[in-house]
Structure formats: C-alpha cells, structure tokens
C-alpha positions as a LaTeX table, in Angstrom:
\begin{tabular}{lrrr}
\hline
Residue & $x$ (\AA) & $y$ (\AA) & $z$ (\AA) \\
\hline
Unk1 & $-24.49$ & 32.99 & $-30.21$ \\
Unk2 & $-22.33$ & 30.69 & $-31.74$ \\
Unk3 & $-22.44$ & 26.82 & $-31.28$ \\
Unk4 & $-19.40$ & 25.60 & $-28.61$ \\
Unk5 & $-17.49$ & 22.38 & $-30.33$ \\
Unk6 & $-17.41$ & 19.26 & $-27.78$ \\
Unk7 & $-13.92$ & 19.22 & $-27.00$ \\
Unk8 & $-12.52$ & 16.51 & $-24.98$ \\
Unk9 & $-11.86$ & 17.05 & $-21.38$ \\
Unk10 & $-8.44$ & 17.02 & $-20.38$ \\
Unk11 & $-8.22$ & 14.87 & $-17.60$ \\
Unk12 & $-4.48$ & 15.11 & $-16.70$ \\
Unk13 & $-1.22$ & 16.67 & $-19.04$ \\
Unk14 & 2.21 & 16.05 & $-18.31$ \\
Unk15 & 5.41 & 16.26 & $-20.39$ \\
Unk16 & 4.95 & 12.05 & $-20.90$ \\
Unk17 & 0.99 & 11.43 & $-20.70$ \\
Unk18 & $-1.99$ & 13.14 & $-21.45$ \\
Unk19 & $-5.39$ & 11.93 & $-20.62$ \\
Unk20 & $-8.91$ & 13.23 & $-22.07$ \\
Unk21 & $-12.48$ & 12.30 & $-22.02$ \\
Unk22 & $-13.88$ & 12.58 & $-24.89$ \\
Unk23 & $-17.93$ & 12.50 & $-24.19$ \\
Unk24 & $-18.90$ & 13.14 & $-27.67$ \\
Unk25 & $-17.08$ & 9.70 & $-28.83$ \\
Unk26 & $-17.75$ & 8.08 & $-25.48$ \\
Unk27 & $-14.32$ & 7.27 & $-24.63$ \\
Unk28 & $-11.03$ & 7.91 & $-22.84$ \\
Unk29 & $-8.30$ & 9.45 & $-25.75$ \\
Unk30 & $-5.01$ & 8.74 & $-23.66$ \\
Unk31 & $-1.48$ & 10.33 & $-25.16$ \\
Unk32 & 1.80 & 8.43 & $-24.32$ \\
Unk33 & 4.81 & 11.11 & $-25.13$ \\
Unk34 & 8.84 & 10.03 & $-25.08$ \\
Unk35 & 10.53 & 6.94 & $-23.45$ \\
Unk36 & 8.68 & 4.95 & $-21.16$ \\
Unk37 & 9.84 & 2.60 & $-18.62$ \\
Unk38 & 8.00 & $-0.21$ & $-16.52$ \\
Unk39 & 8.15 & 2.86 & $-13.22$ \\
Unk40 & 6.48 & 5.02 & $-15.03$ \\
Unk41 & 3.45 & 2.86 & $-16.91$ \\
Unk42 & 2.90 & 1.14 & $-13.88$ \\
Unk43 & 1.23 & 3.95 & $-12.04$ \\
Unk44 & 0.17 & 5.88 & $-15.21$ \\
Unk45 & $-2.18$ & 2.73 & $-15.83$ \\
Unk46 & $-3.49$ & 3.29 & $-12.19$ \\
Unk47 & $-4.56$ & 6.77 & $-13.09$ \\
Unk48 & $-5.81$ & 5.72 & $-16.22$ \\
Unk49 & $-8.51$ & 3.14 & $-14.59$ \\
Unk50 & $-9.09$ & 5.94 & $-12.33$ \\
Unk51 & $-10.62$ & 8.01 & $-14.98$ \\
Unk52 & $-12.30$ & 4.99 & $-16.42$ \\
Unk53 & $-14.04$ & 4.74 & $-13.59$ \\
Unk54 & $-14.56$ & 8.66 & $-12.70$ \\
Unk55 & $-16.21$ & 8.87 & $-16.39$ \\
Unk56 & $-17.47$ & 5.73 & $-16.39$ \\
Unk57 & $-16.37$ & 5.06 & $-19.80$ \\
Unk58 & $-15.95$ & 1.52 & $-21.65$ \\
Unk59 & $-13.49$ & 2.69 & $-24.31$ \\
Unk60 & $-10.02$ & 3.32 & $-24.75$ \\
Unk61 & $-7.93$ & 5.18 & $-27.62$ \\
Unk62 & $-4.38$ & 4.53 & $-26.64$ \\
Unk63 & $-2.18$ & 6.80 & $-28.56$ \\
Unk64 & 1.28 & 5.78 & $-29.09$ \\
Unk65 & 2.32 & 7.72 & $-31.67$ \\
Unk66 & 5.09 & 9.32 & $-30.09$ \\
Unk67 & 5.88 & 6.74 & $-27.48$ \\
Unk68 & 9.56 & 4.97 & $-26.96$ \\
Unk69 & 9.38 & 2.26 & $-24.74$ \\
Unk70 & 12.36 & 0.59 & $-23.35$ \\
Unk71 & 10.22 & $-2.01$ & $-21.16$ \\
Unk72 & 9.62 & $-4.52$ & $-24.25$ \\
Unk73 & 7.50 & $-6.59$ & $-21.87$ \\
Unk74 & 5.24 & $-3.89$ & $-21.69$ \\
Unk75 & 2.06 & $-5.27$ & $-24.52$ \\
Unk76 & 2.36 & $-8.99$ & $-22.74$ \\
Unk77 & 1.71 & $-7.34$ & $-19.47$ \\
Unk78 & $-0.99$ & $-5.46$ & $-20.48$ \\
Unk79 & $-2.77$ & $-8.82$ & $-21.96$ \\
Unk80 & $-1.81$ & $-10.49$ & $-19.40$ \\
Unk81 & $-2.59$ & $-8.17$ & $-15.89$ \\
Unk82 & $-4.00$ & $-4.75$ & $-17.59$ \\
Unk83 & $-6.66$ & $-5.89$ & $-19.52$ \\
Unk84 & $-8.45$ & $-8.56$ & $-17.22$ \\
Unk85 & $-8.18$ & $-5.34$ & $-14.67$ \\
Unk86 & $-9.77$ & $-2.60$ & $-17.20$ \\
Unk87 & $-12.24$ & $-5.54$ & $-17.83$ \\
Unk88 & $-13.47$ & $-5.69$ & $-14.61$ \\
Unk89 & $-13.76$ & $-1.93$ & $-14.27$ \\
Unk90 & $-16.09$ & $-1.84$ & $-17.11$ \\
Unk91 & $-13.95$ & $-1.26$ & $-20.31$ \\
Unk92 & $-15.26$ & $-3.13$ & $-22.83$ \\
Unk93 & $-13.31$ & $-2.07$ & $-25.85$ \\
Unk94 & $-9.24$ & $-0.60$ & $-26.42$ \\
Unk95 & $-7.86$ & 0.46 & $-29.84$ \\
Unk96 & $-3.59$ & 0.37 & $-29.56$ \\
Unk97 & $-2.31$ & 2.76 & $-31.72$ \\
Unk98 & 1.40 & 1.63 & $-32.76$ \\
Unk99 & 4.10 & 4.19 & $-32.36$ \\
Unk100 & 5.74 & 4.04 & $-36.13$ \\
Unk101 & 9.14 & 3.18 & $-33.93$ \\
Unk102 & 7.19 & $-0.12$ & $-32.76$ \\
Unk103 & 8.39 & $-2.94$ & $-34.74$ \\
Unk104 & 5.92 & $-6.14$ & $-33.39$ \\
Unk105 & 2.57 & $-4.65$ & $-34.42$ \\
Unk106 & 1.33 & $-8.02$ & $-36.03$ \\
Unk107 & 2.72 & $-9.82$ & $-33.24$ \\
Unk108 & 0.53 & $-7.91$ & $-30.69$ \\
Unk109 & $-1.93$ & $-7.99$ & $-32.92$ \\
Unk110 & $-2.17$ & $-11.97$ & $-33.20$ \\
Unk111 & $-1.72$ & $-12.14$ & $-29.54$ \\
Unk112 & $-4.30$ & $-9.76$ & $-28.28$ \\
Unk113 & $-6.76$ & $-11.70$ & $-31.19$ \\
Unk114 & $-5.82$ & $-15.02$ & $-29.30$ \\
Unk115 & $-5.34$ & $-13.47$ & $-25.75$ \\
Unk116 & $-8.54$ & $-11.10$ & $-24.57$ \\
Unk117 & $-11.48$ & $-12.76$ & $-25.39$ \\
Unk118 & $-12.90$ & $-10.53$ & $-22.50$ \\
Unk119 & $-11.59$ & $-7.22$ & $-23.93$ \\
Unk120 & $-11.98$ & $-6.16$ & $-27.46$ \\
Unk121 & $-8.53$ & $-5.18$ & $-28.08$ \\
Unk122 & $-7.01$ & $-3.98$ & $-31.51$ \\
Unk123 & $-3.39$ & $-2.68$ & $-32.70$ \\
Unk124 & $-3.87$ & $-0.10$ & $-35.82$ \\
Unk125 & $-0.95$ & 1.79 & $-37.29$ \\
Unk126 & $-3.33$ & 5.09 & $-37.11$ \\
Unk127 & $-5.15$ & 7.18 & $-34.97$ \\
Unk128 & $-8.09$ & 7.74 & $-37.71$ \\
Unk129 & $-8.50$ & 3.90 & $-38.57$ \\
Unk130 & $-8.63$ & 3.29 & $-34.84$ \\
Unk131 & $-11.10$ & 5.76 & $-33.93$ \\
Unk132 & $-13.64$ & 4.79 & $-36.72$ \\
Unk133 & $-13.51$ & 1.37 & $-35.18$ \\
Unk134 & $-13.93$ & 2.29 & $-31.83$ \\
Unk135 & $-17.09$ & 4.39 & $-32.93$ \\
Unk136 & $-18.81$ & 1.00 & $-34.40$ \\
Unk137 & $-17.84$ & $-1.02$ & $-31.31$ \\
\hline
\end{tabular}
C-alpha cells in the first residue's frame, strides 16, 4: 500500500479566493486571485474567520501573489479592524505574502511591526520564506 501525502484541505475555491487547511503545517493557506475590491474582502474575511474557527487553527498564510487590489486602504484596515478580530478568535500568528504588483511592502511591514503587538504579523516577498517562518512561530 502506498503512503497517502497530507494534502491540504480545500476549504472553499472560487475564481478570486481559495481557502485550505493545511493540518500537517497547522495552518490556514488562503489564495487571493485577480482584482479585489473593499465588497468583495469584506465578506471573504468573514469566511476566512469562519474556517479559523471550524479548524481551530492559530495561523495564517495569506497568499497574494496574484492579487490586484484597487481598495489601497485595504492593509490599514486589516491592522486596524481584522487583526484585533482574528486575535480574538484565536489566531495567533499571519505571514502576508506581497503580490510582486504591491509597491508598500516595507511600509506594511513597519506598520504591522509597530501596529499588532497582539498578532504576530509579517509581510515577506515569498511564499517559501513565509512558510518557514510560520513553521518556527
């Protein structure tokens, strides 16, 4: 019989998010795809702390590799309403992965340094970077 890989567990797939739990890694791998808006990361962020709390999970990979977002408020929202939220569902750590399109990486980087004491929070410019430090956190 041969040995089944742990593959993460798709959790929703749409043409603009995916969502997986990845039990192996202990965490919650979500995929943004295309343009974004503020109507349509408002409610994905609802289904994402759904699943957080469904798997009971602590960790976020937030892939944003190919993500366009035209709501540029979008990572001062997050610090400032997302993350107290995820917070107090249990999340205690969220790697940002920077689409290469996304100019103000350091930026959000200093601010989410300086803003989430509560939530570690770090920006990397790739996926492999980000999960190796989610695995020691």
């Amino acid at each position: 019989m041969e040995a089944q890989l742990n593959r993460p567990a798709t959790l929703k797939a749409t043409p603009t998010i995916k969502m997986a739990y990845d039990d192996a890694n202990g965490w919650l791998c979500v995929t943004w795809i295309g343009e974004h808006t503020k109507e349509s990361v408002l409610p994905a962020t609802k289904e994402i702390e759904a699943a957080l709390r469904r798997e009971n999970c602590r960790k976020i990979l937030n892939l944003n590799s190919d993500f366009i977002l035209s709501w540029q408020e979008a990572p001062a929202w997050a610090i400032r309403s997302w993350f107290p939220r995820l917070f107090i569902i249990g999340c205690t750590t969220f790697a940002w992965v920077l689409s290469k399109e996304f100019k103000s990486g350091p930026i959000i980087t200093e601010v989410f340094q300086s803003r989430t004491p509560f939530l570690q929070a770090l920006v990397f410019n790739d996926p492999e970077t980000a999960t190796d430090w989610l695995r020691e956190n």
